[in-house]
VEXZAKE-53464 format. One record per residue (C-alpha): residue number from 0; z, x, y. Coordinates in pm, 1 decimal, always signed. Each point is the difference from the previous one (the first is absolute). Layout:
! residues N
<miba NUM <Z X Y>>
...
***
This chain:
! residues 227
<miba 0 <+0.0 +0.0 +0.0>>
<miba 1 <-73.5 +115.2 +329.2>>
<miba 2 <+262.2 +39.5 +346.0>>
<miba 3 <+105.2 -311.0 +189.9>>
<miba 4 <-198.1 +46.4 +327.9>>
<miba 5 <+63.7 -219.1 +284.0>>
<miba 6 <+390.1 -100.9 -33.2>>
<miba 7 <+83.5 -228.5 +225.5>>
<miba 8 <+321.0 -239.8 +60.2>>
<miba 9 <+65.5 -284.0 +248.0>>
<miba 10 <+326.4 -113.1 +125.2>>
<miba 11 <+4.2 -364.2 +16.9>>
<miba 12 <+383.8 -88.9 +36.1>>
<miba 13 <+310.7 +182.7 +153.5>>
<miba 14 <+49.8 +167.5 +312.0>>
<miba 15 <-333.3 +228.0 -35.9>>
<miba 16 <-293.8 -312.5 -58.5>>
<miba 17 <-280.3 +60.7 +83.6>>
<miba 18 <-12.3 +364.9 -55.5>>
<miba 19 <-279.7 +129.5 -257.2>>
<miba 20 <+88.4 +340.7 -152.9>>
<miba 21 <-417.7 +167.4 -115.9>>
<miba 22 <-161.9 +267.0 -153.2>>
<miba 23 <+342.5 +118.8 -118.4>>
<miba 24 <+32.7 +316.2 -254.2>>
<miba 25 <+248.3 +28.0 -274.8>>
<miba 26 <+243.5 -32.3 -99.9>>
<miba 27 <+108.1 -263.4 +265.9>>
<miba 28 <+437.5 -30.6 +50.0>>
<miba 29 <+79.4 -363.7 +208.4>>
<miba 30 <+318.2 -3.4 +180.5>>
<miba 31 <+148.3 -5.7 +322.0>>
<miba 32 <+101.1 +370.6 +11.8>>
<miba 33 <-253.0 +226.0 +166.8>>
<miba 34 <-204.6 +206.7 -234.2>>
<miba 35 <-130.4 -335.8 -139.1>>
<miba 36 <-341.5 -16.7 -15.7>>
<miba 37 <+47.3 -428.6 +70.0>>
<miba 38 <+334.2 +20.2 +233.2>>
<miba 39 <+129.6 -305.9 +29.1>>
<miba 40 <+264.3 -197.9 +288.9>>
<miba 41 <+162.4 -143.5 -248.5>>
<miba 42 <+361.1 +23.6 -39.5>>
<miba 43 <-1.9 -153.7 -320.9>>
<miba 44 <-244.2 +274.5 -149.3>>
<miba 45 <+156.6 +316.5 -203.8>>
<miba 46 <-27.0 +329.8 +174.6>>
<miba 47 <-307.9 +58.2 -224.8>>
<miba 48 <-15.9 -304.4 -191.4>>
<miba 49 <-319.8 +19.9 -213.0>>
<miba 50 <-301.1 +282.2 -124.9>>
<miba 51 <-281.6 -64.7 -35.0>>
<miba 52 <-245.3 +277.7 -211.3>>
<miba 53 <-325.5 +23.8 -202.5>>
<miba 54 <+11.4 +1.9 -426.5>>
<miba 55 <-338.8 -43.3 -199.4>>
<miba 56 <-162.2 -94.9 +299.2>>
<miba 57 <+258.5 -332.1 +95.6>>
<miba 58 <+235.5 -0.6 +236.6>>
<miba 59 <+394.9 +9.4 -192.4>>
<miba 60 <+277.3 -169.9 +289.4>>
<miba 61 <+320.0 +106.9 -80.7>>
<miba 62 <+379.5 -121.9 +148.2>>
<miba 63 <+135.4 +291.5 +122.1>>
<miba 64 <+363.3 -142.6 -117.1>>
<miba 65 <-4.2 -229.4 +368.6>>
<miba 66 <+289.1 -164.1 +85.0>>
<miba 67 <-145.4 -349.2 -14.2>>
<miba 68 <-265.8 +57.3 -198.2>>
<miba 69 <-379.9 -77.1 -52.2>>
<miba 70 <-218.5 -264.8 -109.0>>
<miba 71 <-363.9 -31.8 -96.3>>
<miba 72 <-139.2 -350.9 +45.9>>
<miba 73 <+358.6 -147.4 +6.4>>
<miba 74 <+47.1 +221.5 -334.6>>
<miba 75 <+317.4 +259.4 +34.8>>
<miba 76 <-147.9 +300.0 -141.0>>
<miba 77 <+75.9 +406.0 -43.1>>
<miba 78 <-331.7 +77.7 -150.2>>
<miba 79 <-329.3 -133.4 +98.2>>
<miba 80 <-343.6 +14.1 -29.3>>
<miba 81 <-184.4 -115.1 +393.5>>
<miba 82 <-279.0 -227.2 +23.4>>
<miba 83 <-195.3 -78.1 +302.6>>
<miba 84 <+176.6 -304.1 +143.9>>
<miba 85 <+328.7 +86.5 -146.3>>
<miba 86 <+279.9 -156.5 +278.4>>
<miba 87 <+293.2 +246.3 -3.4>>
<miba 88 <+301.5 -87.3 +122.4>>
<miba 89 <+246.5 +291.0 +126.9>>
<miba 90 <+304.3 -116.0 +222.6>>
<miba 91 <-114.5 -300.0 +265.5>>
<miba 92 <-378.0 +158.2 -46.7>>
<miba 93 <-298.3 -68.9 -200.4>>
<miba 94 <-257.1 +185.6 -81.8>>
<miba 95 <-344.8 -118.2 -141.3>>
<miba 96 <-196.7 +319.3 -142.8>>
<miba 97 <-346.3 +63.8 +37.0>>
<miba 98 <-249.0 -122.8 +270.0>>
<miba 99 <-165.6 -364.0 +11.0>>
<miba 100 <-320.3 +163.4 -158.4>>
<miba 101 <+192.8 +179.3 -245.9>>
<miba 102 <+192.2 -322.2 -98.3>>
<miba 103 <-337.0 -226.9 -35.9>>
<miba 104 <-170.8 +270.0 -197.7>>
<miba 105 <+282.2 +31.8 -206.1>>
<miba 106 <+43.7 -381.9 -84.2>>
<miba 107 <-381.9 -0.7 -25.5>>
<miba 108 <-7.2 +249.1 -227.1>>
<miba 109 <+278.8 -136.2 -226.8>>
<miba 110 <-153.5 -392.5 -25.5>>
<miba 111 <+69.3 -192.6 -244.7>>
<miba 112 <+68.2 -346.8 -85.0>>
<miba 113 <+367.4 +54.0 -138.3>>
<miba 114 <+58.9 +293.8 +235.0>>
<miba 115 <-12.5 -166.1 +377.9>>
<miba 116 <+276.2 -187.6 -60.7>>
<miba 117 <+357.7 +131.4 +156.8>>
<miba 118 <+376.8 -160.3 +71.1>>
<miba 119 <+1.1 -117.9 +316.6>>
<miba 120 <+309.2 -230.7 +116.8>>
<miba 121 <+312.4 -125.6 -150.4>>
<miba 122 <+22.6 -96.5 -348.2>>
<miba 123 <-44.6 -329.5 -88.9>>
<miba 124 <-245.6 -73.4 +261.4>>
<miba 125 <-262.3 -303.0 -7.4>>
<miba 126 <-315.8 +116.5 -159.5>>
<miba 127 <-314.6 -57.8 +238.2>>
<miba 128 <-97.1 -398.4 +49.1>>
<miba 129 <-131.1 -165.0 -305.7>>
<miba 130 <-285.3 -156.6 +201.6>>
<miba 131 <-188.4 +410.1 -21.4>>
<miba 132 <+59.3 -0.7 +369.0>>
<miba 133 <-7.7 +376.3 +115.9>>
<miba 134 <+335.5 +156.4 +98.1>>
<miba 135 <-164.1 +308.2 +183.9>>
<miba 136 <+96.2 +37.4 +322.8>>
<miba 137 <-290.0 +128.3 +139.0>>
<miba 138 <-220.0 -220.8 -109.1>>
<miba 139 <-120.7 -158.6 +361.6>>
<miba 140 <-277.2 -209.0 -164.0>>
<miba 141 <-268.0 +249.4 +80.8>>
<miba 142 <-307.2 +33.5 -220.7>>
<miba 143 <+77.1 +401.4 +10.7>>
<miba 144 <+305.7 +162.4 -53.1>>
<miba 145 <+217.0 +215.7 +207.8>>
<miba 146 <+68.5 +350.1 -162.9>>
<miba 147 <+277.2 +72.6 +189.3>>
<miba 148 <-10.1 +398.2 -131.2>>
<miba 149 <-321.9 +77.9 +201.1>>
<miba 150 <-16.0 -266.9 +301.8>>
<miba 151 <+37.3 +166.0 +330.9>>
<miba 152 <+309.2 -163.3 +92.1>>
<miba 153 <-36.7 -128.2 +388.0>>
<miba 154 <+101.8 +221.6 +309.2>>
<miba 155 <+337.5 -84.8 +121.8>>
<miba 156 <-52.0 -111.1 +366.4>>
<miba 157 <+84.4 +267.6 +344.8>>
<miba 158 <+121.4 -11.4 +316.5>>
<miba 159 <+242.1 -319.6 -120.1>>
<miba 160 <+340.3 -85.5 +184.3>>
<miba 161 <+309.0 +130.6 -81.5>>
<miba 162 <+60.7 -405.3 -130.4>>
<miba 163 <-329.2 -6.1 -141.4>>
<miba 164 <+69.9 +273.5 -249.6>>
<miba 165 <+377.4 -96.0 -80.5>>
<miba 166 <-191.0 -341.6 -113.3>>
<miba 167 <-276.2 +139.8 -150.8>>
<miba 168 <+285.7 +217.0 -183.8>>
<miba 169 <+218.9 -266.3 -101.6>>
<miba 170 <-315.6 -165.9 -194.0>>
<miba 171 <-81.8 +289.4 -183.1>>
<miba 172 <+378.0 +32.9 -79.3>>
<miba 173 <-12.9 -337.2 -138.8>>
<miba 174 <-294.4 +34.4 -212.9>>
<miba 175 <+136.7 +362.5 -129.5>>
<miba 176 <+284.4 -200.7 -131.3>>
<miba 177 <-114.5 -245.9 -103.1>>
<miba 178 <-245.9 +230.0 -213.3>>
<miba 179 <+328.7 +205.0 -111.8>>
<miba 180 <+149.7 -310.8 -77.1>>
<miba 181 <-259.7 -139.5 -250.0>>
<miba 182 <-6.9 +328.7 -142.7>>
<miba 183 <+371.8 +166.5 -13.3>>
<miba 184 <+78.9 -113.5 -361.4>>
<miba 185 <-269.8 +85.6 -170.7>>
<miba 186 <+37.7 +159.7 -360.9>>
<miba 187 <-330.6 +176.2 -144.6>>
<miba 188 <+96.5 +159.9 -292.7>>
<miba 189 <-267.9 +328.9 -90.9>>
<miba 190 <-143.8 -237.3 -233.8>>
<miba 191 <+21.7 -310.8 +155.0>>
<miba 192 <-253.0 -283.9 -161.2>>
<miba 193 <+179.3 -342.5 +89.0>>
<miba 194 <+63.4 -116.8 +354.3>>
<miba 195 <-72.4 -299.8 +266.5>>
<miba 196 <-175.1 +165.5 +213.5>>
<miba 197 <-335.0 +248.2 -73.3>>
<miba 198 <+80.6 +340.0 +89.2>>
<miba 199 <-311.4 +54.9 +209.8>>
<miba 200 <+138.0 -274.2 +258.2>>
<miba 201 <+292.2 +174.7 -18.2>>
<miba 202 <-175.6 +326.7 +87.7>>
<miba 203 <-116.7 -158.7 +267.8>>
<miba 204 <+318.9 -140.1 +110.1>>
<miba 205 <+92.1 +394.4 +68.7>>
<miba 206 <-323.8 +107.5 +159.9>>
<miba 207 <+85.4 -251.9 +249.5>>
<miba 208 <+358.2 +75.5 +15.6>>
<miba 209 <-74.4 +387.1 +57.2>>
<miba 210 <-232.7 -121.3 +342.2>>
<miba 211 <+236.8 -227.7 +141.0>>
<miba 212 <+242.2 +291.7 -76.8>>
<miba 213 <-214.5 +215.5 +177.9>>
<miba 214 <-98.3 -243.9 +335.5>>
<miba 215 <+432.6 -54.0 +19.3>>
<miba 216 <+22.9 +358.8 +33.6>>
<miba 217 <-232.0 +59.1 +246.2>>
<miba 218 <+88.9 -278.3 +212.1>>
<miba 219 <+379.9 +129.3 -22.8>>
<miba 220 <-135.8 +355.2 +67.6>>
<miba 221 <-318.2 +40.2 +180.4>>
<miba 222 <+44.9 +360.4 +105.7>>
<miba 223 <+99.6 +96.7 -351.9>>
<miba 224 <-181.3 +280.0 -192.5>>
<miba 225 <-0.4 -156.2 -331.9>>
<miba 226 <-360.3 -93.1 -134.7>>
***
């Protein structure tokens, strides 16, 4: 197998969303201690809380013994294997690995009838309407989809009021919740076949999470350096 290329992780909840950490080298430490390669604000995060390195050409994430520990796609794990789209959650932060392109290729790649199916919600759930009606949200009853991982997401508007953007702000920060609240308890095991919801919606649930992530922070920040 040949080198990851191209690692790339998104912050999407905690103190740092928004930021997007690219083109990294390995191994990769996350913590809020500098000498981090992903520092993090986060007061609930270990000093160095997780590494990340290469083994037989996949990337191996492994607890470095945090205080309050790590999960992988609401899994607490030690030891795992990353897959583009993975949501990690160290501290008040999560992570989703690998860029939008990365995750659709990856799902792409993987198809299958019994595959694109993940948890998604609390047990016990109602299964989608009996009447076949579609539960995807972003189906806007348009003859052509929207592929959220390579639309050119629209410009955020300039020169707006000081109460223009603390508006324009508080939407987003309702719709970034509201996104982290559909999605918070979700439980993919690594082999996950059974679910409510099909996991490619669900990718798309966190390519738009990671660009309303993204908009928040620049709204918040607008002379920040981040990318």
């Amino acid at each position: 197998m040949g080198s990851v290329k191209n690692i790339c992780f998104q912050v999407v909840e905690g103190v740092d969303k928004g930021r997007r950490f690219a083109d990294l080298e390995l191994p990769i430490t996350i913590g809020r201690e500098d000498g981090n390669v992903i520092r993090l604000s986060d007061d609930r995060v270990s000093r160095f809380h997780v590494k990340i390195q290469e083994d037989q050409g996949q990337l191996v994430l492994m607890d470095l013994d945090s205080t309050n520990g790590t999960r992988v796609n609401g899994e607490t794990i030690q030891l795992r294997l990353l897959r583009p789209g993975d949501r990690i959650n160290v501290g008040r932060s999560t992570l989703i690995y690998g860029t939008n392109e990365q995750i659709r290729n990856f799902f792409k790649a993987n198809e299958s009838d019994d595959q694109l199916e993940a948890t998604v919600g609390p047990e016990g759930g109602e299964p989608p309407s009996a009447d076949g009606a579609s539960a995807d949200p972003f189906d806007f009853g348009s003859d052509k989809e929207i592929d959220v991982f390579t639309a050119n997401p629209p410009s955020l508007p300039v020169r707006m009021s000081p109460a223009q953007a603390a508006r324009l702000a508080e939407v987003i920060e309702f719709l970034h919740r509201s996104l982290s609240d559909a999605t918070g308890d979700v439980h993919i095991p690594l082999q996950a076949i059974d679910a409510r919801l099909p996991l490619a919606s669900w990718q798309k649930v966190q390519a738009l999470q990671s660009i309303l992530a993204r908009y928040s922070r620049q709204i918040s920040d607008p002379e920040g350096n981040d990318p």
